[in-house]
C-alpha positions in Angstrom: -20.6 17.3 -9.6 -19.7 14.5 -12.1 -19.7 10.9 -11.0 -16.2 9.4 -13.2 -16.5 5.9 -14.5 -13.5 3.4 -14.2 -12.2 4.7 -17.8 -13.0 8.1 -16.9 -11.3 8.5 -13.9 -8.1 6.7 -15.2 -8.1 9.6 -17.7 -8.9 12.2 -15.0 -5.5 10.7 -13.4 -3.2 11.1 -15.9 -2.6 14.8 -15.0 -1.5 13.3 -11.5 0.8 10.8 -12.5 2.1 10.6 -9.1 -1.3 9.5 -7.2 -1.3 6.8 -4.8 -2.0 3.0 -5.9 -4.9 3.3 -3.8 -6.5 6.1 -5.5 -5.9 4.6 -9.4 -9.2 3.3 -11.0 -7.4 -0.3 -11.3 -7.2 -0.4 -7.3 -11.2 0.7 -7.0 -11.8 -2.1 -9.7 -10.3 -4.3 -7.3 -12.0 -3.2 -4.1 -15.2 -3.9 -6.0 -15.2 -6.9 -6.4 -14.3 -7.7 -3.1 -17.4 -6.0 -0.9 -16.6 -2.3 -1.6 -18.3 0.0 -3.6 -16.5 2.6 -5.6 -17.6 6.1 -6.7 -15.5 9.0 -8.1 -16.3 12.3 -7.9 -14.6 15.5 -9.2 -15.3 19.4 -9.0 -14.6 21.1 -11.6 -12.4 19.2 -13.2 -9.8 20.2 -10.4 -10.6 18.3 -7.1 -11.3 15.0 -7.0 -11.4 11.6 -5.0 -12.0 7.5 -5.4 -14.4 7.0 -2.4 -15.0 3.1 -0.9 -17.5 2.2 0.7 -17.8 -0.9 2.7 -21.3 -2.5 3.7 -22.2 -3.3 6.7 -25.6 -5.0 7.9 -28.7 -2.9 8.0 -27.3 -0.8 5.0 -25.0 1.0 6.7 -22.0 1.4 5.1 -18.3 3.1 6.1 -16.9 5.6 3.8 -13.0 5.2 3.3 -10.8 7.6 1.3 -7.1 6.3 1.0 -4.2 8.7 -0.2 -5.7 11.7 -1.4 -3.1 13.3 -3.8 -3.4 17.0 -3.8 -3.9 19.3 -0.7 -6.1 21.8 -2.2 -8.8 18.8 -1.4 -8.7 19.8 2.1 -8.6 23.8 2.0 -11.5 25.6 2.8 -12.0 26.6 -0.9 -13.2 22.9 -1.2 -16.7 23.4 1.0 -18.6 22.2 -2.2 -16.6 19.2 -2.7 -16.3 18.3 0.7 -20.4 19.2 0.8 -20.8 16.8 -2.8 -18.6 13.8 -0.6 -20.8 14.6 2.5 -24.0 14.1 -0.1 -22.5 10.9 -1.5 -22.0 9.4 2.1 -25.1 10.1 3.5 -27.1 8.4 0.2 -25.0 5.7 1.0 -26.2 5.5 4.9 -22.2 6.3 5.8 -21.8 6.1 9.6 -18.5 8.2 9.0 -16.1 8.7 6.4 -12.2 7.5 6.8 -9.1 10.0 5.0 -6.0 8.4 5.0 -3.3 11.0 3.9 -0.7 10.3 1.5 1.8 13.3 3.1 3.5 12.6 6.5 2.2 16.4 7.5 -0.2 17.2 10.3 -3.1 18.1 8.3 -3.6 21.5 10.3 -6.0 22.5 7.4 -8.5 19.8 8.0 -9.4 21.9 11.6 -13.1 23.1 11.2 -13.9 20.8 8.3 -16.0 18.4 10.6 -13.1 15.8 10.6 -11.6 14.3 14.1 -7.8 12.3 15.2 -9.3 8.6 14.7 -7.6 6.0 16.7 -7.5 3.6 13.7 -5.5 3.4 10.4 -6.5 0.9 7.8 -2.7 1.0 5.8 0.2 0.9 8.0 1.0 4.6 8.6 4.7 3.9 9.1 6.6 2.9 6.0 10.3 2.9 4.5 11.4 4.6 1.4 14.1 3.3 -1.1 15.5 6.1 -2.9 16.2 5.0 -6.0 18.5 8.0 -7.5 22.0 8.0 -8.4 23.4 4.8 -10.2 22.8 1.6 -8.8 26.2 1.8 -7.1 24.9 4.7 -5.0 21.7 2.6 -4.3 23.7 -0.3 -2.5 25.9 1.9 -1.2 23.3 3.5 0.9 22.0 -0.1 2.0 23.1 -1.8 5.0 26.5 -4.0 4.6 24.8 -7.0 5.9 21.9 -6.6 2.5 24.8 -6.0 0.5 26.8 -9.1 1.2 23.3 -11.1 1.0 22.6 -9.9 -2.6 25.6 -10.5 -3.8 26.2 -14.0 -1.9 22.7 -14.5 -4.0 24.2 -13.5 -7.1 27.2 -15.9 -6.5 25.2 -18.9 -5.4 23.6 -19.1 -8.7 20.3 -17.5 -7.8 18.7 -15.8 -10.5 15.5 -13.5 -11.1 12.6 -13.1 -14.0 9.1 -12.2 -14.7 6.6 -15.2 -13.7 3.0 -15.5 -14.7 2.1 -18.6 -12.6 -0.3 -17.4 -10.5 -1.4 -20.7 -8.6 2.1 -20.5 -7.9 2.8 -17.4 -6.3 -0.6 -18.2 -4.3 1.4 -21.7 -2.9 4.1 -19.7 -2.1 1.8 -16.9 -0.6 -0.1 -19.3 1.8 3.6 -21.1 2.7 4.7 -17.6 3.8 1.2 -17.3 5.9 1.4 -20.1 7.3 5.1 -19.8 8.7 5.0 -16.0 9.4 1.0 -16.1 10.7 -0.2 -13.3 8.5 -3.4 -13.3 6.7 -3.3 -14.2 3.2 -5.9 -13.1 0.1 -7.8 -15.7 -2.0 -6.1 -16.7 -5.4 -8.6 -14.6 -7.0 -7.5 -11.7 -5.3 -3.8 -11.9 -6.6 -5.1 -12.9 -10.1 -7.4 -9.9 -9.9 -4.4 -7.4 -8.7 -2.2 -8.9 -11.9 -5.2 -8.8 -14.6 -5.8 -5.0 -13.5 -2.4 -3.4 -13.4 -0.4 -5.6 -15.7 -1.4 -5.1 -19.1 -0.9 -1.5 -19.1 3.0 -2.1 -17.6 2.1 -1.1 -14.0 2.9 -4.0 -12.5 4.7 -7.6 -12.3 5.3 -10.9 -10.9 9.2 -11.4 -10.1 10.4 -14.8 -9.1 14.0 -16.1 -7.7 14.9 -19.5 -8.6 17.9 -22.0 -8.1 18.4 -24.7 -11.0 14.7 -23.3 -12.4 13.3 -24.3 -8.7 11.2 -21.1 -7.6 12.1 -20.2 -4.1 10.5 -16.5 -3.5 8.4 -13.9 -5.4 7.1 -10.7 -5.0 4.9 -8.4 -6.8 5.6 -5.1 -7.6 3.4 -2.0 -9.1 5.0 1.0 -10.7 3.3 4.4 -11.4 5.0 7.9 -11.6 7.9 8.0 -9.8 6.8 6.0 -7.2 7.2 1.6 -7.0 5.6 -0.2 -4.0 6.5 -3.6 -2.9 3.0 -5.0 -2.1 3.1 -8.8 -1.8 5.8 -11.2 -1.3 6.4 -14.9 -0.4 9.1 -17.1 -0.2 8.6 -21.2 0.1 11.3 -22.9 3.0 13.7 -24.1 0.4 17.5 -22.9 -0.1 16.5 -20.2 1.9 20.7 -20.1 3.1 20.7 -18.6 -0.7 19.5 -15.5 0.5 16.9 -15.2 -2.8 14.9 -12.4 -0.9 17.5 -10.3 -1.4 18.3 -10.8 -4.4 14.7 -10.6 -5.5 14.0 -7.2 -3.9 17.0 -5.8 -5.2 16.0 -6.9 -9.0 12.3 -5.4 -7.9 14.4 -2.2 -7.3 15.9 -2.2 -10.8 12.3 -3.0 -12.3 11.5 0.0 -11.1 14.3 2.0 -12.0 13.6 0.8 -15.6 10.2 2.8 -15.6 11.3 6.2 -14.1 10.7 5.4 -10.7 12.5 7.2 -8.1 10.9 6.2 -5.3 10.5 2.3 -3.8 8.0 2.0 -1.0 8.4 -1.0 1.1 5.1 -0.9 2.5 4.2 -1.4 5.8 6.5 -1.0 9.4 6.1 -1.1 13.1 4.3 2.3 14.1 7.3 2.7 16.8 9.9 5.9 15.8 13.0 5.0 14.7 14.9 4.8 18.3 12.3 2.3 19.2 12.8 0.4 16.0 16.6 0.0 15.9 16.2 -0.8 19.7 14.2 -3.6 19.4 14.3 -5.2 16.1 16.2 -7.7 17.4 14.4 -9.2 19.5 10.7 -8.7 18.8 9.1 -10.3 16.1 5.3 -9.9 16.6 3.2 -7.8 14.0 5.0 -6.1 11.7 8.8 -6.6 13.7 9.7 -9.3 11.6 9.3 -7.4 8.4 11.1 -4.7 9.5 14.4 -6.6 10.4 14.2 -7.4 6.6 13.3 -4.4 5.2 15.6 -2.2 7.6 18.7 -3.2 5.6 17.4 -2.1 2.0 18.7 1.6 3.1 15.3 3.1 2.7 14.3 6.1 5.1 11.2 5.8 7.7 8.1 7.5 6.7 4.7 8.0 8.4 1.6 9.4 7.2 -0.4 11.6 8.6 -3.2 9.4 11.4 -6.1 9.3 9.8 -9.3 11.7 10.2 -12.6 10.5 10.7 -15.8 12.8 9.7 -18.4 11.6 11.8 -22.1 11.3 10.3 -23.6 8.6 13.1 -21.9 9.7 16.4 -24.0 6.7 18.1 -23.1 4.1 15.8 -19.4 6.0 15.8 -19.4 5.6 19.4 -20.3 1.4 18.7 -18.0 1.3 16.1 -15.2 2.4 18.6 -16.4 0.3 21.5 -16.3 -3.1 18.8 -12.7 -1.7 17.8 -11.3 -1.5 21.1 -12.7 -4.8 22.4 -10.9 -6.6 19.2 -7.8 -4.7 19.9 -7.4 -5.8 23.4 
């Protein structure tokens, strides 16, 4: 079975020009030079998969496939693929292997491959979807009145929207945002790196809202197929009674629309259902909640993946591995 280099596998993808980000050859790129290791592997030219692999002390690594894009990976008519990944793992001292699906289904064809219901997802497995169809009338008309009022109030406050390249800049404005909200931020390499790797080839951008040529949010945005995901955003504490978020998500909409994209993934909610959701949005705002209140009004309809599946190669070190989890989780 064929091990794919960074060029080959981006060639190997264009027939699936509706794969995850996190299974493109830019995304691996990335996740190697940041402690992962990244091989591809196809069979036959038909089944394939961008494995990571994240090192741990003693050589021990664990195995992570995110967003698989085609279900015949997980038939039994795969037993030599899954058999070529099992190989790959073990060479690389693999206490288990992680599959994150990119399909809300309940994987019932993963019973009797070996894989087990893990209690731990590494993306958020709840997520909302902007559907991006219709004319951009239909779009807004579909969001909530209150994001409505607040793109336009943007619009008329003199709040405007454009490509931006400063980097260092988007990184102050990242650690602002951190800082405020209390979420983890990435190293300025790390942005650079995201922008240098999907950028030149179109994929992806840097959009900034300013007042009077003052920057007052950004986001970044990556396109591929018919699907757009909003992955990072920040905002600084200025004019903030401008409303640029909304203005800003709205043009990263329209960016998207501009390359086929039919799809706008908003990336990451509470793992509640939506009764919970709407109950409580209003007055939680730990985790993810605070997020959600924003992204709730774009119109965009809840998603979650399937929980990940866990194929289990170490059971004692499994066992540790779920004990450490727990203890950092309560």
């Amino acid at each position: 079975m064929p091990v794919l280099s960074f060029d080959e596998w981006k060639q190997y993808l264009e027939k699936y020009p509706d794969a995850h980000l996190l299974q493109t050859a830019e995304w691996g790129a990335l996740k190697s030079s940041f402690g992962w290791n990244v091989v591809r592997i196809v069979q036959d030219r038909e089944i394939g998969a961008q494995i990571l692999f994240r090192e741990l002390p003693l050589g021990f690594t664990i195995a992570y496939i995110p967003k698989p894009f085609f279900k015949s990976q997980m038939t039994g008519g795969s037993d030599q693929f899954w058999g070529e990944v099992d190989l790959v793992c073990r060479q690389k001292k693999a206490i288990f292997l992680k599959l994150e699906l990119d399909s809300g289904d309940d994987p019932v064809e993963l019973s009797g491959t070996g894989f087990i219901r893990s209690p731990h997802n590494i993306q958020p497995p709840r997520t909302l979807i902007v559907d991006l169809t219709g004319s951009e009338d239909d779009i807004l008309a579909r969001m909530k009145q209150k994001c409505r009022y607040n793109i336009r109030l943007a619009q008329k406050k003199k709040v405007t929207v454009r490509s931006w390249d400063d980097l260092e800049g988007f990184y102050a404005m990242m650690q602002i945002t951190g800082e405020r909200d209390g979420f983890g931020v990435h190293s300025l390499l790390y942005y650079r790196q995201v922008y240098e790797l999907f950028q030149p080839d179109g994929l992806a951008d840097i959009l900034v809202a300013e007042y009077e040529h003052n920057p007052l949010a950004a986001l970044m945005v990556i396109a591929r197929g018919k699907r757009s995901w909003y992955i990072y955003g920040a905002s600084n504490n200025q004019e903030r009674n401008r409303m640029p978020t909304y203005l800003l998500q709205w043009e990263a909409m329209r960016w998207a629309r501009s390359r086929g994209c039919s799809q706008y993934d908003l990336w990451g909610i509470p793992d509640e259902d939506e009764v919970t959701l709407e109950a409580q949005f209003m007055e939680r705002s730990d985790g993810l909640w605070g997020v959600y209140r924003f992204k709730r009004g774009f119109g965009g309809k809840i998603r979650r993946d399937a929980q990940s599946r866990d194929r289990v190669y170490m059971p004692w070190l499994y066992r540790i591995y779920l004990l450490v989890l727990g203890r950092r989780r309560g």
